[in-house]
N, C-alpha and C positions, 0 to 999 in steps of 0.2 A: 424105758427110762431115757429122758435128755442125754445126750454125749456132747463133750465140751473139750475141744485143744487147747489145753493150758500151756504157754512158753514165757520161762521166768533167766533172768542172767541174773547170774550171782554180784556179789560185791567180791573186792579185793579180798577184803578179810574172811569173807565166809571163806572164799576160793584156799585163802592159807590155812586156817581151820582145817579143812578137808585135807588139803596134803599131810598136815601134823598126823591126822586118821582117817584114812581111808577107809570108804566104808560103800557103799551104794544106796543113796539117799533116796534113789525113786522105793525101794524096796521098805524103809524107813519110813518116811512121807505116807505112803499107801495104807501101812497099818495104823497110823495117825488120823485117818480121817475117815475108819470103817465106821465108827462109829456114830459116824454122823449120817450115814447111806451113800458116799462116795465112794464109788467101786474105780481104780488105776485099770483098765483095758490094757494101754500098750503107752508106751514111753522109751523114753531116749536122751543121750547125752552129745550135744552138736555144738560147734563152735560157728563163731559169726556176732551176730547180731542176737539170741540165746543160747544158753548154757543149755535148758533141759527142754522138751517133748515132750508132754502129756495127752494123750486121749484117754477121759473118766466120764464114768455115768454117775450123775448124780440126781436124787429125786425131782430139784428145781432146782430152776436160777439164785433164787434168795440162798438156796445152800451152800451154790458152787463161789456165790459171791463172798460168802462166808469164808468160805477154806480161802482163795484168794486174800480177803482182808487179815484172815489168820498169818497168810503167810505174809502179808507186807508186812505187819506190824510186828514180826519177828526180826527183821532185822538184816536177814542174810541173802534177801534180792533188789537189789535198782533197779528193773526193771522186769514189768512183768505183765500179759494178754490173757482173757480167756474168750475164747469165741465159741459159740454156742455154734453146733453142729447138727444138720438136719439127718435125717436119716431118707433112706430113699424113698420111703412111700409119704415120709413130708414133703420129700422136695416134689416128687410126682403131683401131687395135691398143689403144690404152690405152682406147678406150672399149670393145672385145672384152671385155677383161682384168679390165676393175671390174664387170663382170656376174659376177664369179666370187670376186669378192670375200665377199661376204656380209655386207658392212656393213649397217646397220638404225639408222637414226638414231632417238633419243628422241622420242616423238609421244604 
């Protein structure tokens, strides 16, 4: 199944929200979106430039785009990534494939 890093930063107000209740939202979030076939792998909480960590397997793209639009349209992130993640014997295969590309960079 597709794996995908998702990295969302909250907003101010989610951010007070959460202090009012403490709770652990990837744990939250995770059981939210079983139902859809998005499995939460491994996740995390970082500061910087995002709030939360996510690697999930999800059946496809169109799904993962899905939980993403769910969560924008909730409210409680300003910003937020999801990058699709190859796995190893994809990325093995994508370095087969570009030997037959015939690209030729300017030198």
């Amino acid at each position: 199944m597709p794996m995908y890093m998702y990295q969302c930063a909250y907003t101010t107000e989610s951010l007070a929200a959460q202090m009012k209740d403490p709770q652990d939202r990837l744990e939250v979030v995770a059981k939210q979106f079983e139902p859809a076939g998005v499995k939460m792998l491994a996740g995390g909480f970082s500061f910087g430039e995002y709030d939360v960590v996510t690697i999930m397997e999800s059946p496809d793209d169109t799904t993962v785009a899905a939980v993403a639009i769910a969560i924008a349209a909730g409210g409680a992130v300003r910003n937020q990534r999801t990058t699709r993640l190859l796995s190893g014997a994809e990325w093995v295969d994508a370095l087969r494939k570009a030997t037959s590309i015939g690209y030729r960079p300017a030198r």
